[in-house]
N, C-alpha and C positions, 0 to 999 in steps of 0.2 A: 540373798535378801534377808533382811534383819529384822527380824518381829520382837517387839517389846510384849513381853507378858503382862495379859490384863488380869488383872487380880481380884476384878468384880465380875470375870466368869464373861463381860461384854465381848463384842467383836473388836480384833486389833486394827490399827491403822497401817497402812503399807508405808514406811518412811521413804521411799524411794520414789515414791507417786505424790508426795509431797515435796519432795524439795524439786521437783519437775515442772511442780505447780508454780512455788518462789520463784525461780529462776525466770518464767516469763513476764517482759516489760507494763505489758496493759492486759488486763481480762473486763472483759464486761460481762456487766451484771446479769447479763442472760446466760452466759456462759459458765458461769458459779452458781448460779440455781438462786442469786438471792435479785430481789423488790424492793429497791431502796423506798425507804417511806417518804414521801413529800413532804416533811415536815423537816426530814433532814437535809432534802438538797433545796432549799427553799422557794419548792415551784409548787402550782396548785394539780401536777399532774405525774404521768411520767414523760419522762424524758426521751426521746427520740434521737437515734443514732442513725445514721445513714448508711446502706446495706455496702457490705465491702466491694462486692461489685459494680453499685452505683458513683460515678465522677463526681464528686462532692466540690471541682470548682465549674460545675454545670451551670449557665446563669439560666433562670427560668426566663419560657418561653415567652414572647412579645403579644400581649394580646391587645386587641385594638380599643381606641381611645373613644369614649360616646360623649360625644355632646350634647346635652339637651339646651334645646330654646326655649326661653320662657316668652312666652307671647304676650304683648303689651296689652295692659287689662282695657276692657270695653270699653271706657267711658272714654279712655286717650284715644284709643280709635276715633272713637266718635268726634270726638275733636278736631281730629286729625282732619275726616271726611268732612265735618260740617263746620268751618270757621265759622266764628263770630265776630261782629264788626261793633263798634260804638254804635250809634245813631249818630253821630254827627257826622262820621265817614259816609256811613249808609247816604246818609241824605244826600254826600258830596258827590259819592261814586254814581246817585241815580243823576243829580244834576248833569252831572260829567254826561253821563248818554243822553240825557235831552237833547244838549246840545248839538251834540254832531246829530241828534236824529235831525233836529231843525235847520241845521246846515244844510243836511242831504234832500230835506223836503225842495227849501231854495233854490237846490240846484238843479232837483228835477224839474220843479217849476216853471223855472229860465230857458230849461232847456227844451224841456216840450210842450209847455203850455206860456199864455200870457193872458192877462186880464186886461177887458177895456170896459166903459162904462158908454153908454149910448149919449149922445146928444140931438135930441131935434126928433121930428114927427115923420121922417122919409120911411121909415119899417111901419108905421102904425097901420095894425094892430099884431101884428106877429111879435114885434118888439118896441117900447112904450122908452118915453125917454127917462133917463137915469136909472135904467135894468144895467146891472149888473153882467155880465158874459167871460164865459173861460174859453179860449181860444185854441185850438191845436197848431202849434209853433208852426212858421211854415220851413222850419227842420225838418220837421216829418212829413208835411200836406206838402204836393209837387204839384200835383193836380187836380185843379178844382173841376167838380163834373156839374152837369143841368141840375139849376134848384140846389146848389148850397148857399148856404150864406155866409160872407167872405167880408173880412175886414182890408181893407186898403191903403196906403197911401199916395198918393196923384201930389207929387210935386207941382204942377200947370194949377191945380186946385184947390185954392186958402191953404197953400207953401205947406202943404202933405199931411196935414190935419188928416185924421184916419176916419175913412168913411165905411157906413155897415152896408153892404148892399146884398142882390137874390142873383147867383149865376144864372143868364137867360140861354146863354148859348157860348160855345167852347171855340178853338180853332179851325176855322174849313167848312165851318156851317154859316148861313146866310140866313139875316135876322128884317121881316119887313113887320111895317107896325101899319096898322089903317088907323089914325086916327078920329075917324070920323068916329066909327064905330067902337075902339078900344081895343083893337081886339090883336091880339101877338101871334107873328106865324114865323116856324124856326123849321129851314128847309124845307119851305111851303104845307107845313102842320100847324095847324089853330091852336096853342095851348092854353090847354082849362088851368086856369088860374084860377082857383079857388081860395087863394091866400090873399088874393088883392084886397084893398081896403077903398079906391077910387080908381076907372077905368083909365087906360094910355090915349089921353087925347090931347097933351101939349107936344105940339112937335121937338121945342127945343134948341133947333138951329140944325141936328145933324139928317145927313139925306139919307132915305132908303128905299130900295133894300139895299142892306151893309151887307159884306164879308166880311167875317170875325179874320185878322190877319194871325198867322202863324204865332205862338205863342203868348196869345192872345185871350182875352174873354171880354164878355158883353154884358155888361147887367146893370138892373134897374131896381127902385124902392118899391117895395109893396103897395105905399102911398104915394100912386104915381101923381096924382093932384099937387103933391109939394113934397118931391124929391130933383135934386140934382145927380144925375148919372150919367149914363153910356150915350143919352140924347145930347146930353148939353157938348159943345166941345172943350171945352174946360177941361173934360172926365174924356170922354172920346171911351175908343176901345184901352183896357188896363192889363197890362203887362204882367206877367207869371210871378213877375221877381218884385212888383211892387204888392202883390199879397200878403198881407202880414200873418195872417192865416184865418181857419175855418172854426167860427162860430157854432159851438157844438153844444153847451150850456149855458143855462142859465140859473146864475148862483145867486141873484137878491133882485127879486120883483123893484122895479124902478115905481116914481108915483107921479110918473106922466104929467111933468110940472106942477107939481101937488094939488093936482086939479083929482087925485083918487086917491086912495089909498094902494099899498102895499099888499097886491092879488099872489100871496103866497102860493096857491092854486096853480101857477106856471110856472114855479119850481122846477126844474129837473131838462130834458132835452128837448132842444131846439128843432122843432119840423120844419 
């Protein structure tokens, strides 16, 4: 080995451990003991090598993807939940349901009820002439029982003109009248007719005692003095099917050929 004599008395360098040093391709900076300053390799730090044992074409690991939603601010909610219309839509889309409401009233109407209007003094005093009456169709009414009051029409009688009358007796029951006295007996029972307005004492023409026939009813006006009914045979006994139906309200007090006023007071249901 070859030492150069130091002549300032210092320690010598070993020239054999240097050119060992030369002869290798790359050294890094950790390995030569020096800190390159950041100023010279123009980064604001140190620089980072990747360790020999570390695979330097390693891709890094896949980490997963976040999506955040941004939720739509309140007021568009609000929008969203509560549209708003013109008023000129408004008012069209309420008309629009009127409509079919009034359609649907129509058709219940038609279908389950009907309205007639009284003529003449045969009901008086139960019902006065030009009362008003809501009917229950006889869609629904099959069967009239003792004591309703039933709208009609009798083709045989001013060509089916609808007449208001009081069921007196039904099919299979047997209907005698005493004229003398007034007085109604329905399968030999005396009925308290407390509704009458003048007693049964015109005969009329028909005989009794009747049988009510099969499918059949019997009835008479409250104002038996000046009613045409079940007596007269014009009217005779009235068939199930010519019932137009039952008299159940009364919707505008009539004014009894405007000989009175308008008895608001009898509003409401028919006894």
């Amino acid at each position: 080995m070859l030492e150069r004599e130091n002549l300032t008395g210092e320690e010598s360098f070993d020239l054999e451990e240097i050119l060992q040093l030369l002869d290798q391709p790359t050294v890094r900076w950790e390995e030569a003991g020096l800190d390159p300053a950041p100023e010279a390799c123009g980064t604001t730090g140190r620089e980072e090598f990747p360790a020999a044992n570390e695979d330097a074409s390693a891709e890094p690991a896949n980490e997963p993807e976040i999506i955040t939603q941004v939720p739509p601010a309140p007021v568009e909610v609000a929008k969203k939940a509560n549209p708003t219309f013109p008023l000129g839509k408004t008012v069209a889309l309420y008309m629009h349901d009127l409509v079919y409401l009034l359609i649907g009233v129509v058709v219940l109407l038609c279908l389950c009820f009907r309205m007639v209007i009284v003529d003449g003094d045969s009901m008086y005093n139960t019902l006065v002439d030009g009362d008003y009456l809501l009917l229950i169709n006889n869609v629904f009414y099959h069967e009239p029982k003792q004591g309703d009051i039933v709208v009609a029409s009798k083709d045989s009688f001013r060509n089916g003109s609808p007449i208001v009358k009081r069921v007196i007796a039904t099919e299979g029951q047997v209907v005698d009248i005493d004229f003398v006295t007034g007085n109604v007996y329905v399968d030999g029972k005396l009925l308290q007719e407390d509704y009458i307005y003048s007693p049964t004492t015109n005969p009329e023409g028909m005989s009794f005692p009747l049988v009510v026939e099969d499918g059949c009813i019997f009835v008479l006006g409250d104002n038996r003095g000046r009613s045409k009914d079940s007596r007269d045979p014009d009217i005779g006994l009235i068939d199930k099917r010519e019932v137009l139906g039952k008299a159940f309200f009364l919707l505008l007090p009539g004014t009894d050929h405007d000989r009175s006023p308008r008895d608001f007071s009898r509003f409401g249901v028919i006894s």
